[in-house]
DSSP file (Angstrom, degrees, kcal/mol; ACC not computed):
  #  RESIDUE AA STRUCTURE BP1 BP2  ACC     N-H-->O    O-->H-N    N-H-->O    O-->H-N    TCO  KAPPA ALPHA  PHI   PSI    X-CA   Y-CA   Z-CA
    1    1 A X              0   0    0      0, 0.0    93,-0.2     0, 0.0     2,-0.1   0.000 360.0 360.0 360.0 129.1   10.0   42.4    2.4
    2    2 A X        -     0   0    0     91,-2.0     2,-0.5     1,-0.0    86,-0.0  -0.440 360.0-142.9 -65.9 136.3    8.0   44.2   -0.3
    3    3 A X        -     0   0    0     -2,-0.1    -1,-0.0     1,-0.1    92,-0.0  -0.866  18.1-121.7-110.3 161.0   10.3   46.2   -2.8
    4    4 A X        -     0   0    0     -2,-0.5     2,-0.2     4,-0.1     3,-0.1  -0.035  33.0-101.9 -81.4-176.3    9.0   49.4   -3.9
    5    5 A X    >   -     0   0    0      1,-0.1     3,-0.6    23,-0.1     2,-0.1  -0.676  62.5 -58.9 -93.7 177.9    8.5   49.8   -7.9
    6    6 A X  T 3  S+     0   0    0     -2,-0.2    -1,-0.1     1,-0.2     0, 0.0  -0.225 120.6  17.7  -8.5  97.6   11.3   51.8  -10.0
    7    7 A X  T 3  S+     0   0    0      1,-0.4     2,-0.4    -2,-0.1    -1,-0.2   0.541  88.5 132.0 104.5  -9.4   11.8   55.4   -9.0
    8    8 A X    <   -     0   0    0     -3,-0.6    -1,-0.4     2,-0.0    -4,-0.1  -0.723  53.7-120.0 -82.5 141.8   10.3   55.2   -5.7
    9    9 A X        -     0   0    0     -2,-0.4    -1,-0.0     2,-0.2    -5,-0.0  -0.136  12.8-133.3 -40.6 146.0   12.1   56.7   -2.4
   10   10 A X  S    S+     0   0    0     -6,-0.1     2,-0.8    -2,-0.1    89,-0.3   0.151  86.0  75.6 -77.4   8.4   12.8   54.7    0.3
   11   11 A X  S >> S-     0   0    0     87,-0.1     4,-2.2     1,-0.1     3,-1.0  -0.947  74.7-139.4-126.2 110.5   11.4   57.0    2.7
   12   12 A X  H 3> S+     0   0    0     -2,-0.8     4,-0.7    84,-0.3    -1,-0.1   0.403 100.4  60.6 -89.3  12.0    7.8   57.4    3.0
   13   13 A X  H 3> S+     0   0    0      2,-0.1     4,-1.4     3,-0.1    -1,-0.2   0.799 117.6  36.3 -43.2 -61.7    8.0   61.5    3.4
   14   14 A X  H <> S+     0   0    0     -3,-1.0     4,-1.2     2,-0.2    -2,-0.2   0.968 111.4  55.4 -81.2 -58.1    9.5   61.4    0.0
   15   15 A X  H >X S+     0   0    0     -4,-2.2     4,-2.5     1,-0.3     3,-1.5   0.832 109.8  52.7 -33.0 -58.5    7.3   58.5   -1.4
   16   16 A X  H 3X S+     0   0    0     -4,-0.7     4,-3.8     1,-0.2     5,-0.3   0.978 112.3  44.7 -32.4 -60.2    4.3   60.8   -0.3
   17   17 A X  H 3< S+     0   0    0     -4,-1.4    -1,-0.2     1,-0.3    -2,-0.2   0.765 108.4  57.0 -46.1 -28.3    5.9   63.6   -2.3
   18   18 A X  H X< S+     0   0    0     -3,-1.5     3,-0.9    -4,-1.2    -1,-0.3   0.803 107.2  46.9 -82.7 -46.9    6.6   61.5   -5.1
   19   19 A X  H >< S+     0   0    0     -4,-2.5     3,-2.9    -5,-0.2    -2,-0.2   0.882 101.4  64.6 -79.4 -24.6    3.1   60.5   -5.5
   20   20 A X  T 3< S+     0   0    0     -4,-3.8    -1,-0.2     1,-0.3    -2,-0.2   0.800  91.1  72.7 -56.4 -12.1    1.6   64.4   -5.2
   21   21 A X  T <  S+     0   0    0     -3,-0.9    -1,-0.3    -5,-0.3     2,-0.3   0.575  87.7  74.0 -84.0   4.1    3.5   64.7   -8.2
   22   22 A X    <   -     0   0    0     -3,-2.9     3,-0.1     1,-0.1   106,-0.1  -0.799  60.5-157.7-113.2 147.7    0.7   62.5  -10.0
   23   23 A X  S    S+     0   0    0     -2,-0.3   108,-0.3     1,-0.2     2,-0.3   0.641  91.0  23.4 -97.4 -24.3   -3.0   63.8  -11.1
   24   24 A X  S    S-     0   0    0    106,-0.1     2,-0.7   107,-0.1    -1,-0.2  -0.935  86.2-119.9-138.7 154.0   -4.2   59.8  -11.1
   25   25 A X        -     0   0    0     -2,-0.3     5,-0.2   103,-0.2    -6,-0.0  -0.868  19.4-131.7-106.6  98.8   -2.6   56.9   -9.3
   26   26 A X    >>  -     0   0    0     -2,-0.7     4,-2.2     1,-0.1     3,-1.2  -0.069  47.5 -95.9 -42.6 163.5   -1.2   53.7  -11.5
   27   27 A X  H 3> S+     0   0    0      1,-0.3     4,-0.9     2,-0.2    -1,-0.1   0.671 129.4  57.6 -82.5 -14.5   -2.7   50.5   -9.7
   28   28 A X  H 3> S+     0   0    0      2,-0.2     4,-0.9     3,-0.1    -1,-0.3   0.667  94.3  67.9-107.3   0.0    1.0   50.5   -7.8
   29   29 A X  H <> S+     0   0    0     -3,-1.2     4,-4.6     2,-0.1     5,-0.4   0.967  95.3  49.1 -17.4 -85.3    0.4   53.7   -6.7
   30   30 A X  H  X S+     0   0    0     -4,-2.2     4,-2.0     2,-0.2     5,-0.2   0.837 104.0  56.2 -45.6 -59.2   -2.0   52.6   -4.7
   31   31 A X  H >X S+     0   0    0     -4,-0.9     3,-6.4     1,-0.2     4,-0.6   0.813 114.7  44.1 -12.1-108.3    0.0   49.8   -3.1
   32   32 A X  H 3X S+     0   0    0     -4,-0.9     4,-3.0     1,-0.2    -1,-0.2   0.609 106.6  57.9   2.3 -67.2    2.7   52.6   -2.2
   33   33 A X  H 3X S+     0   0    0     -4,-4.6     4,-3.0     1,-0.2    -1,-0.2   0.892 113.2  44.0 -41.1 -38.8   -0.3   54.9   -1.0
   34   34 A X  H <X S+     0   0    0     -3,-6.4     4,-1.6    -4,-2.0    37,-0.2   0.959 111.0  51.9 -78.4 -43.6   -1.0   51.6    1.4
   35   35 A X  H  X S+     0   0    0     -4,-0.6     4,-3.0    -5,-0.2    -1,-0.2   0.907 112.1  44.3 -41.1 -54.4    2.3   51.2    2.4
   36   36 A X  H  X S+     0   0    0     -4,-3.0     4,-1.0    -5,-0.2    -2,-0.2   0.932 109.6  53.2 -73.9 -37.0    2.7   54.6    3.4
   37   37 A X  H  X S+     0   0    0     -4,-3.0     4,-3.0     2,-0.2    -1,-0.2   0.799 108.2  54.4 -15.8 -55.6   -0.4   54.8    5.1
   38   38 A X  H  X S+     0   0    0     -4,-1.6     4,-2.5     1,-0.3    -2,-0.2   0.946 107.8  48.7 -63.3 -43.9    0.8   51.5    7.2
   39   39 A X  H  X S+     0   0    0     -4,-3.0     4,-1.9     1,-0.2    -1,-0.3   0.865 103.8  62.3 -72.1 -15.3    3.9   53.3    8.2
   40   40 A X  H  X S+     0   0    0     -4,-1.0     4,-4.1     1,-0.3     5,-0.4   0.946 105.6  52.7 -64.1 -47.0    1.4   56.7    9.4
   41   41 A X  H  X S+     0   0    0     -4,-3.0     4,-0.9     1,-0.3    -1,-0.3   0.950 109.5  40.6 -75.4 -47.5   -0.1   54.3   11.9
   42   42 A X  H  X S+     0   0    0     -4,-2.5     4,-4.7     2,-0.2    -1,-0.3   0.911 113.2  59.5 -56.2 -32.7    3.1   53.1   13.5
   43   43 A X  H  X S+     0   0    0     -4,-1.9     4,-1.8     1,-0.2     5,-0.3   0.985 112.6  34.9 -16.6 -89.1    4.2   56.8   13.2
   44   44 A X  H  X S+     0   0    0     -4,-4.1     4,-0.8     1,-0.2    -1,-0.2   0.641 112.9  63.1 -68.3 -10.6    1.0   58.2   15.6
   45   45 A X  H  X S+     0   0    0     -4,-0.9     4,-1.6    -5,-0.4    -1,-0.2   0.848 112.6  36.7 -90.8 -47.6    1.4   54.7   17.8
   46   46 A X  H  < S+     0   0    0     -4,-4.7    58,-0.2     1,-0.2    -2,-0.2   0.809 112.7  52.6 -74.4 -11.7    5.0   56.0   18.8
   47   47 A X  H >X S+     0   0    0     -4,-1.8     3,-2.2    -5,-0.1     4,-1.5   0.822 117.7  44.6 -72.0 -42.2    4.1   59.7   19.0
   48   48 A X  H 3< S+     0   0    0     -4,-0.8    -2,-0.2    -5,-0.3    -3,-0.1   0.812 102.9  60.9 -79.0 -23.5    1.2   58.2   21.6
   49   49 A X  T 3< S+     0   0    0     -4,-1.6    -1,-0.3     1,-0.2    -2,-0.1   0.517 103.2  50.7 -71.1 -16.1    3.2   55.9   23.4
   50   50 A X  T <4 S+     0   0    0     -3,-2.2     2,-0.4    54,-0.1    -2,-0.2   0.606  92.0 100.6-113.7 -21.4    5.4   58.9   24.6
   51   51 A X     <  -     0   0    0     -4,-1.5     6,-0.0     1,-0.1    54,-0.0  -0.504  49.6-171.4 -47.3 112.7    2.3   60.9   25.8
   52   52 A X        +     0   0    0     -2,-0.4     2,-0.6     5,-0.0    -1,-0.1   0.705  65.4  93.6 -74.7 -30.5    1.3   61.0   29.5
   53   53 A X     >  -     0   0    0      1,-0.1     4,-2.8     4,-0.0     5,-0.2  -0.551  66.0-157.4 -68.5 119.0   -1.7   62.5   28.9
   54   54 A X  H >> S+     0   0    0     -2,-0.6     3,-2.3     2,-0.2     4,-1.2   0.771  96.7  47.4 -53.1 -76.4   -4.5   59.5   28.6
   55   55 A X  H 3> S+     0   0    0      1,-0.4     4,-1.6     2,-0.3    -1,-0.2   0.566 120.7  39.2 -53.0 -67.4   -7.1   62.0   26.5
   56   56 A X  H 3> S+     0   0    0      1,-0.2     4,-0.8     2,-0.2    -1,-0.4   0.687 114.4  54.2 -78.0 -29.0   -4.0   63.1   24.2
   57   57 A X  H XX S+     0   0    0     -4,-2.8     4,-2.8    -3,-2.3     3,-2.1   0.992 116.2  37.7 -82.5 -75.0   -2.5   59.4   24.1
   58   58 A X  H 3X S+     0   0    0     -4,-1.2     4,-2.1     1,-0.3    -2,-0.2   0.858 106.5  65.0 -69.5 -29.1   -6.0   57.9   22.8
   59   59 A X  H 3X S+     0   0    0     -4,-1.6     4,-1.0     1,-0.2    -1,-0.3   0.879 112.1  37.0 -53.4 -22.8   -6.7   60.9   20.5
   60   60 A X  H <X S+     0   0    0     -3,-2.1     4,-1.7    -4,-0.8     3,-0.5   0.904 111.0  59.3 -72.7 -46.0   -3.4   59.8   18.4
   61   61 A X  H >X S+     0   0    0     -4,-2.8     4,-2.4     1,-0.3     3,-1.7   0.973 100.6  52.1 -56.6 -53.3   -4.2   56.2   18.9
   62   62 A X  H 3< S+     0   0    0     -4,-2.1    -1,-0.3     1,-0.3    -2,-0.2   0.831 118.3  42.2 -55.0 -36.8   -7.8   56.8   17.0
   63   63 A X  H 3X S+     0   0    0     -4,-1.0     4,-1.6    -3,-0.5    -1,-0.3   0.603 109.8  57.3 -88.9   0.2   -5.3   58.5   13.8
   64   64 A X  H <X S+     0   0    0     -4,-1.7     4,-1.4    -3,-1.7    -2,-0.2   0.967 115.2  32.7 -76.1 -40.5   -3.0   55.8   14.3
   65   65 A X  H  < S+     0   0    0     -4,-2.4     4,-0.2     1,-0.2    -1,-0.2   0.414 118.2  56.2 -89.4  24.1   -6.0   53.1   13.5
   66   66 A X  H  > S+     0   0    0     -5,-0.4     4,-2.3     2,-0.2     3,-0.3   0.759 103.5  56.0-103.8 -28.6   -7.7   55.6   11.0
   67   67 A X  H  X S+     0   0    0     -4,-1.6     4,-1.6     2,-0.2    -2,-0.2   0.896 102.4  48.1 -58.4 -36.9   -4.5   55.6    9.3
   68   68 A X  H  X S+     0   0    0     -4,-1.4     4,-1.0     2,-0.2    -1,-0.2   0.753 108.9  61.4 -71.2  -6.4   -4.4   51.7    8.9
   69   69 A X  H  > S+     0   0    0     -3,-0.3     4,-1.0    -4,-0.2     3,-0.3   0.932 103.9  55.5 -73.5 -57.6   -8.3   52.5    7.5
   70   70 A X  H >X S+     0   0    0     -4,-2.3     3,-1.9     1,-0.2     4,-1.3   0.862 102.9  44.3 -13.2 -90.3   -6.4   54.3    5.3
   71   71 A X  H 3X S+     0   0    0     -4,-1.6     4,-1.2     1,-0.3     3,-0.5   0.724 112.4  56.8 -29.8 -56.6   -4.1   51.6    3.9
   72   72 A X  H 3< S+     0   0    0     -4,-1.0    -1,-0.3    -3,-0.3    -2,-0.2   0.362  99.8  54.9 -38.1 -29.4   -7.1   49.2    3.6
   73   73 A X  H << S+     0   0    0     -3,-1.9     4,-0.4    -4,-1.0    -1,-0.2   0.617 106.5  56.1-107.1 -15.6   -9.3   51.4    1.4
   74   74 A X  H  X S+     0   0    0     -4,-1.3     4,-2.6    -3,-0.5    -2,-0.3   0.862 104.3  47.6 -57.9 -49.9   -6.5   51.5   -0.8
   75   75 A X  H  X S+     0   0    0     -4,-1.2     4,-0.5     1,-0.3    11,-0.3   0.631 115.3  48.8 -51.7 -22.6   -6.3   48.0   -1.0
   76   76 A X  H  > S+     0   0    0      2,-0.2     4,-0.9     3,-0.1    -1,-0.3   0.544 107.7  52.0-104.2 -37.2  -10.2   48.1   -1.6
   77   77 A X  H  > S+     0   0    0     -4,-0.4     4,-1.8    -3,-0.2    -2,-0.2   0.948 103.1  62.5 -96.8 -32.2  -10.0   50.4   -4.0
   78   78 A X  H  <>S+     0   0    0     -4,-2.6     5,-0.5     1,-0.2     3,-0.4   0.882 104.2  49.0 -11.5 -67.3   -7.2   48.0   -5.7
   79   79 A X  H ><5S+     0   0    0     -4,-0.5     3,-0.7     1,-0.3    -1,-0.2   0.610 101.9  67.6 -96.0  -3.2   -9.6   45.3   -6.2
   80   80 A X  H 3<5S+     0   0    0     -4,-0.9    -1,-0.3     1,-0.2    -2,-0.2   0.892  98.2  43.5 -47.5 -49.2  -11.8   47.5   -7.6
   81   81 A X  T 3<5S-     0   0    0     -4,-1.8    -1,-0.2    -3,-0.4    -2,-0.2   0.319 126.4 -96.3 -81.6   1.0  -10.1   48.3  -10.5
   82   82 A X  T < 5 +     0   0    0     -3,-0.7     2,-0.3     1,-0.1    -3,-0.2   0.883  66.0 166.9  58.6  74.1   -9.3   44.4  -11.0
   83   83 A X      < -     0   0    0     -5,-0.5     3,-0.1     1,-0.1    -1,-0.1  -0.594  47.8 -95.1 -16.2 134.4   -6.1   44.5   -9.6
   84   84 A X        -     0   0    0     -2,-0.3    -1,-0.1     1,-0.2     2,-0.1  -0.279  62.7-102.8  42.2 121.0   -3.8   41.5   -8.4
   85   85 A X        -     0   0    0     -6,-0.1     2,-0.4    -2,-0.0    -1,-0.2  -0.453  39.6-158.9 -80.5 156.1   -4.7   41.3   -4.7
   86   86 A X        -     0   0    0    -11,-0.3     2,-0.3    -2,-0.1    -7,-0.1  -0.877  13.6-159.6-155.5 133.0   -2.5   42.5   -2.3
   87   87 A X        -     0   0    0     -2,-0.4     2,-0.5     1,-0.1    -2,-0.0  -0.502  29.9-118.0-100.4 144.9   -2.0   42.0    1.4
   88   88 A X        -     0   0    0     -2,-0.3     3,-0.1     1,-0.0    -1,-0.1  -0.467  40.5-132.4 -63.6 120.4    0.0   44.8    3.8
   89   89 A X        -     0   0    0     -2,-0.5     2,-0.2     4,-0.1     5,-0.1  -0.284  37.9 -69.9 -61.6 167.4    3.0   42.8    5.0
   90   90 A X    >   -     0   0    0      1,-0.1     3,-2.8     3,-0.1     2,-0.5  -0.367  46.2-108.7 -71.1 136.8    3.8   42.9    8.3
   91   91 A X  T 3  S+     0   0    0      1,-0.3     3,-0.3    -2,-0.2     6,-0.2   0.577 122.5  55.0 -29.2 -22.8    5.3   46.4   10.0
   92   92 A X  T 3  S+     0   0    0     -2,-0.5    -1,-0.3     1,-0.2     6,-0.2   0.951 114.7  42.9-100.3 -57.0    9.0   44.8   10.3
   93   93 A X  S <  S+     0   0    0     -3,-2.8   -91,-2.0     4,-0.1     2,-0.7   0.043  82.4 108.6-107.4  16.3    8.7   44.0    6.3
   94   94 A X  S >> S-     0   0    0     -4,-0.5     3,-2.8    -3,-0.3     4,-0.8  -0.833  74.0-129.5 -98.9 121.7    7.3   47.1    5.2
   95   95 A X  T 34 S+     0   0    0     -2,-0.7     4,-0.3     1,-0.3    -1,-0.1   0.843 106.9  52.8 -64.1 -16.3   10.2   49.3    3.0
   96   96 A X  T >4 S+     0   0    0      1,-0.1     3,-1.2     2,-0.1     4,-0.3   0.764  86.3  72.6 -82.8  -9.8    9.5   52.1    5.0
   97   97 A X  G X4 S+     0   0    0     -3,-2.8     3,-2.3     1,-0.2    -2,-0.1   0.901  81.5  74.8 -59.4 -46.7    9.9   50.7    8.3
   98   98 A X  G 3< S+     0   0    0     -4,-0.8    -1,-0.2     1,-0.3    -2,-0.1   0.817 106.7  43.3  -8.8 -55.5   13.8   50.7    7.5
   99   99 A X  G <  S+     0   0    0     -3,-1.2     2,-0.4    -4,-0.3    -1,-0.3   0.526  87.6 121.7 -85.5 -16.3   13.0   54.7    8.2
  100  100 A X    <   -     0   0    0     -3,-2.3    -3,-0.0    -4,-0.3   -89,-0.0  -0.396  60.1-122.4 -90.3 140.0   11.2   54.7   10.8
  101  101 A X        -     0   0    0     -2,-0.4    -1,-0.1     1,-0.2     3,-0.1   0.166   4.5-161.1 -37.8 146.2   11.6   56.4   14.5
  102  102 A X  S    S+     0   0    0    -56,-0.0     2,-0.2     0, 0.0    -1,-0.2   0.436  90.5  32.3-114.8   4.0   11.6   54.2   17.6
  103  103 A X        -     0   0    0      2,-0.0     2,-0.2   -53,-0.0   -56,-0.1  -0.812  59.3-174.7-129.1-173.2   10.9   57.4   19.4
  104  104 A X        -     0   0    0     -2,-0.2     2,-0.5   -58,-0.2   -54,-0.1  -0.520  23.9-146.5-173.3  93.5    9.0   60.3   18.1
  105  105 A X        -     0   0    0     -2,-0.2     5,-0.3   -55,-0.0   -58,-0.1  -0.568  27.5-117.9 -72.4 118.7    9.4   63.4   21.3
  106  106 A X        +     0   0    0     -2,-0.5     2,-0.3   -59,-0.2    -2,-0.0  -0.234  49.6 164.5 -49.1 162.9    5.8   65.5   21.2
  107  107 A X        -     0   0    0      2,-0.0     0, 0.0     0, 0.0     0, 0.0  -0.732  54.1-120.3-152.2-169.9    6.9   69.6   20.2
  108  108 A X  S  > S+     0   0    0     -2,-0.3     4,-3.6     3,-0.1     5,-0.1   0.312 120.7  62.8-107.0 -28.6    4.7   72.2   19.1
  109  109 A X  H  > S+     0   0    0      1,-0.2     4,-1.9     2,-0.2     5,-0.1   0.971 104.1  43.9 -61.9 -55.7    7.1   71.9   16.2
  110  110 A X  H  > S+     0   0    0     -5,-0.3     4,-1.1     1,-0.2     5,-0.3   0.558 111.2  55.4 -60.5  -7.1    6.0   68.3   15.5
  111  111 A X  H  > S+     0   0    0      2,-0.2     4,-4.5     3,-0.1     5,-0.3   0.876 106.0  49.4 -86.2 -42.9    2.4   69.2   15.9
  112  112 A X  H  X S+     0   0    0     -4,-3.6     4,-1.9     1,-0.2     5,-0.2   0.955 112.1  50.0 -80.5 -18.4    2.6   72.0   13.3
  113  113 A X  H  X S+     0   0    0     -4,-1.9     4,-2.6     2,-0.2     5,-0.4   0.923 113.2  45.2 -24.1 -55.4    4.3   69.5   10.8
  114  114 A X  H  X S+     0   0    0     -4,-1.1     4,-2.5     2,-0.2     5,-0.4   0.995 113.3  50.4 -75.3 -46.7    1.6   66.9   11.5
  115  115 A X  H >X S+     0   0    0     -4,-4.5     4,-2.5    -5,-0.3     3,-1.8   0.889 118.5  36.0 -26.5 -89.8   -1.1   69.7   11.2
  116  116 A X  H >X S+     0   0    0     -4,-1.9     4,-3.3    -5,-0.3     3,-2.7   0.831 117.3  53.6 -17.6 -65.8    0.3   71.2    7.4
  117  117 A X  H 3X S+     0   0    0     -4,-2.6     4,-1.0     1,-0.4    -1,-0.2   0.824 114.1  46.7 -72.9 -32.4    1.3   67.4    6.4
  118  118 A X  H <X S+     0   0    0     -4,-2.5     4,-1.5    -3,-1.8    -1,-0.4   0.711 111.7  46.4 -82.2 -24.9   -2.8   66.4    7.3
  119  119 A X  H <X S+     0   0    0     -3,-2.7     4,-1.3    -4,-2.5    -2,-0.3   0.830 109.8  54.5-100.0 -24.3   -4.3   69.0    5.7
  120  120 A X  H  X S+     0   0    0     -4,-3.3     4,-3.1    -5,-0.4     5,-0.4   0.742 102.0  60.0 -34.2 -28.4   -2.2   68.4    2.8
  121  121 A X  H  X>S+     0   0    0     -4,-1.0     4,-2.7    -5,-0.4     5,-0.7   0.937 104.7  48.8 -61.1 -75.1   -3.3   65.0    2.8
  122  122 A X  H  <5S+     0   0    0     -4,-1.5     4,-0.3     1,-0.2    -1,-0.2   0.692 108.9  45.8 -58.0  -5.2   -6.6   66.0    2.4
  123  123 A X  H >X5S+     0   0    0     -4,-1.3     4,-1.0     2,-0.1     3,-0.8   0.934 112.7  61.5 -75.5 -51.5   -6.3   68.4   -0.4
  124  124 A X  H >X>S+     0   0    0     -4,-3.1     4,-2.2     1,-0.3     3,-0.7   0.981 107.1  41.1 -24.5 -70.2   -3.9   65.3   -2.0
  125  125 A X  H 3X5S+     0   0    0     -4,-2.7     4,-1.8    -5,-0.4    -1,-0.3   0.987 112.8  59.5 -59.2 -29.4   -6.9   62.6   -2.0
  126  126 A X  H <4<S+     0   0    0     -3,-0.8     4,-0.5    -5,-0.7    -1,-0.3   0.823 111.5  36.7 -85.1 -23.0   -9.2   65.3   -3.3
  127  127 A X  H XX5S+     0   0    0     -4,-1.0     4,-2.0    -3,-0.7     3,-0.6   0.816 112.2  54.8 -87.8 -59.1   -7.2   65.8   -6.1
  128  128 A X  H 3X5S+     0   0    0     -4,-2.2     4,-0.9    -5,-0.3  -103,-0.2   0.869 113.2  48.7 -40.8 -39.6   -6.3   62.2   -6.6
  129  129 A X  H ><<S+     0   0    0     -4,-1.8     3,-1.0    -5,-0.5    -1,-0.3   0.887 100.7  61.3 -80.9 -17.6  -10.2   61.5   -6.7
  130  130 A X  H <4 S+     0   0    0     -3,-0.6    -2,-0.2    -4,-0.5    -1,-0.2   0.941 109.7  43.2 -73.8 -42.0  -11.0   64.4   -9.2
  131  131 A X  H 3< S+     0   0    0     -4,-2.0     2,-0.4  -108,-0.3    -1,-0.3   0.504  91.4 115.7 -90.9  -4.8   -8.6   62.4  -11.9
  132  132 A X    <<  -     0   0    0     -3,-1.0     6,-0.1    -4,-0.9  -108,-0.0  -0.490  50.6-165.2 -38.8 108.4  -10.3   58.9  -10.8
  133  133 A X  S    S+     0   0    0     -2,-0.4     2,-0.6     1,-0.1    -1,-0.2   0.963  74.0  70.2 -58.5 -45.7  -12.2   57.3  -13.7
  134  134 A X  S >> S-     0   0    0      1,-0.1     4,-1.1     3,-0.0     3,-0.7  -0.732  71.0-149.7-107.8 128.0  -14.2   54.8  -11.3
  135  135 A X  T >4 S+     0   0    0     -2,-0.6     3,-3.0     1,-0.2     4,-0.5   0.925  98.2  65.7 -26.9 -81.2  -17.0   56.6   -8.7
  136  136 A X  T >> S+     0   0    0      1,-0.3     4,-3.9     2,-0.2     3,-2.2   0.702 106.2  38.7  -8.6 -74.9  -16.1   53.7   -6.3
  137  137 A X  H <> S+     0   0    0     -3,-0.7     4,-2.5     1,-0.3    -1,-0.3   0.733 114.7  47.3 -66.6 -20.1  -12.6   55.0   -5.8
  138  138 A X  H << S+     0   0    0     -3,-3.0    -1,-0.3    -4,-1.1    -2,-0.2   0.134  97.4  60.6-111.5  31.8  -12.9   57.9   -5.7
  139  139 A X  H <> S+     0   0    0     -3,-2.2     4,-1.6    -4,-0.5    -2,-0.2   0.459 111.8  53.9-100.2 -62.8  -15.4   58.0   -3.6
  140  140 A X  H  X S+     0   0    0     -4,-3.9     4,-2.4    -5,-0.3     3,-0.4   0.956 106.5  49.2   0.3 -99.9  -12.2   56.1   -1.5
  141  141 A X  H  X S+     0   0    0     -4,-2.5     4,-2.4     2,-0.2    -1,-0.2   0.826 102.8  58.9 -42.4 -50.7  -10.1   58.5   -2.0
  142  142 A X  H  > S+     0   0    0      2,-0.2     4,-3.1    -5,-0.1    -2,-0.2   0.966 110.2  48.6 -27.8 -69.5  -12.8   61.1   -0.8
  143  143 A X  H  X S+     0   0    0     -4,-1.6     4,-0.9    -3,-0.4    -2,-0.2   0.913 103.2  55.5 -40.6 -68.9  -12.9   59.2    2.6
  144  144 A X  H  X S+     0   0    0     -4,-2.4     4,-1.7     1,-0.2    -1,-0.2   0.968 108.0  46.6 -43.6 -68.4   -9.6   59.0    3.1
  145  145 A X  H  X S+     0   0    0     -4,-2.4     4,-1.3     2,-0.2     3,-1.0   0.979 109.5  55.8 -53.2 -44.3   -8.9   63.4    2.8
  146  146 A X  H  X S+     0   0    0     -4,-3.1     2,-1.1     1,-0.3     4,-0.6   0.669 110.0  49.1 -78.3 -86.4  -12.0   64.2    5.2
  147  147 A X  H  < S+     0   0    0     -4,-0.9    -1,-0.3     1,-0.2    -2,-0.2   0.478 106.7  54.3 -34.3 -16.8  -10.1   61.7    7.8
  148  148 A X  H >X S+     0   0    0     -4,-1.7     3,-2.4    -2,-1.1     4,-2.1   0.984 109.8  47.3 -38.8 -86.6   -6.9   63.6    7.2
  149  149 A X  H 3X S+     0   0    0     -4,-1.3     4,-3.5    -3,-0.3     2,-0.3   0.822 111.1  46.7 -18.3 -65.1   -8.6   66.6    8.1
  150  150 A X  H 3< S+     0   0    0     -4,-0.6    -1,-0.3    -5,-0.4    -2,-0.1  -0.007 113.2  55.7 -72.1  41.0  -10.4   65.3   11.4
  151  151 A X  H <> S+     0   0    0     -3,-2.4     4,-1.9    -2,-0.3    -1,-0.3   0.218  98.4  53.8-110.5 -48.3   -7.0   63.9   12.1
  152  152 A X  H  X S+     0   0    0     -4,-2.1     4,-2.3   -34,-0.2     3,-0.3   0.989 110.2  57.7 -42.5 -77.3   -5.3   67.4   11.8
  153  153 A X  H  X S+     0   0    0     -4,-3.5     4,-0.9     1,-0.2    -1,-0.2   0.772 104.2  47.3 -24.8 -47.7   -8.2   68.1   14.5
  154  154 A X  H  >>S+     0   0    0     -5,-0.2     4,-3.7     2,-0.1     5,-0.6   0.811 108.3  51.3 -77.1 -28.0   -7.2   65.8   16.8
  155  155 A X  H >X5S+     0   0    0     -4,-1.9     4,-4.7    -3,-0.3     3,-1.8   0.993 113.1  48.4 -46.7 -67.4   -3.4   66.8   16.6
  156  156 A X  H 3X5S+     0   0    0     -4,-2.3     4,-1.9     1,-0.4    -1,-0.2   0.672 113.6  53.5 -65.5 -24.9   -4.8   70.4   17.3
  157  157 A X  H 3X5S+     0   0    0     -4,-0.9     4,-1.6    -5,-0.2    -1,-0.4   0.891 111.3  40.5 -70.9 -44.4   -6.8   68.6   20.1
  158  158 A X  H <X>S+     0   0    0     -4,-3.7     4,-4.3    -3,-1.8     5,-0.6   0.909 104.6  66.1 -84.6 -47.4   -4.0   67.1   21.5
  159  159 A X  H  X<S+     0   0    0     -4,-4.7     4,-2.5    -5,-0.6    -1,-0.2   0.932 108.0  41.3 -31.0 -60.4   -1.9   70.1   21.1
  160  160 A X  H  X5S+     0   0    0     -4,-1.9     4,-2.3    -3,-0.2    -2,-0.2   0.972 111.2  58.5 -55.8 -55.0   -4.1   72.1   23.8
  161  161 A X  H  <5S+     0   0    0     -4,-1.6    -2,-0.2     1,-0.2    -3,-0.2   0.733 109.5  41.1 -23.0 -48.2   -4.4   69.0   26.0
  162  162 A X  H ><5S+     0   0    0     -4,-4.3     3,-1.4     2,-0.2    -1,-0.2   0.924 120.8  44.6 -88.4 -34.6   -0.5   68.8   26.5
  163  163 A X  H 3<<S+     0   0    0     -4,-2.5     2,-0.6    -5,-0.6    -2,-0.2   0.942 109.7  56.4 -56.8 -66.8   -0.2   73.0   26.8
  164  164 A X  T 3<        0   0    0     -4,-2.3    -1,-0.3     1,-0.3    -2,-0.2   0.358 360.0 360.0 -38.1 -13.6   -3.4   73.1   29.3
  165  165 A X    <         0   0    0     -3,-1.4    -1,-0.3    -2,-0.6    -2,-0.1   0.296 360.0 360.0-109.1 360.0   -1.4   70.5   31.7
């Protein structure tokens, strides 16, 4: 099991939160950033799993694996900097997993959470890139917030999908 550095959350809500409070990301930042990322994708894989609607099931599935694109371009942007490589452990051995649902019931409530928390994201990485020294990453980081967005988009998609039925 990865432990988290010093001062970190156990909770990848809070972790998130923990890091908005930084204008640049220390090189275990980023780690964290991947971690939390990793748990996003199990996140949208149980939200999708409880969906009946096929449409609305695979539009989650597509943010579940855009979140683990996520994680991954942290990791990329990691060895960018000359970093100490570093591989995602497996879901079960991730310190957020500890936290995580094993059910996750659709609402309108949970949709406008995931909305806000996705377009937060993306203002987050845009900000995060602004205070990047190297193009590359923050170039990354860039990537990452316009998938946020279109992930917000699919929520909103799936949101009509389940009322319209």
């Amino acid at each position: 099991m990865y432990t988290l550095p010093a001062g970190y959350p156990n909770d990848a809500f809070a972790a998130f939160d923990f890091l908005k409070t930084k204008k640049t990301l220390a090189n275990e930042d980023f780690i964290v950033l991947a971690l939390v990322e990793s748990i996003g994708e199990l996140f949208y894989e149980i939200l999708a799993k409880g969906i009946d609607n096929a449409e609305a099931r695979s539009l989650l599935t597509h943010n579940a694996a855009e979140e683990r694109g996520h994680a991954h371009r942290m990791l990329k942007a990691l060895r960018l900097r000359g970093a100490e490589p570093f591989e995602l452990p497996p879901v079960a051995e991730n310190p957020f997993f500890a936290m995580a649902p094993t059910e996750v019931p659709a609402s309108d409530e949970l949709f406008g959470l995931l909305e806000a928390g996705e377009v937060e994201g993306d203002l987050q990485y845009h900000r995060w890139a602004e205070g990047e020294p190297n193009a590359e990453v923050a170039q990354l980081l860039r990537l990452n917030g316009v998938e946020e967005t279109r992930h917000c988009e699919r929520v909103q998609q799936v949101k009509a999908l389940l009322s319209a039925a």
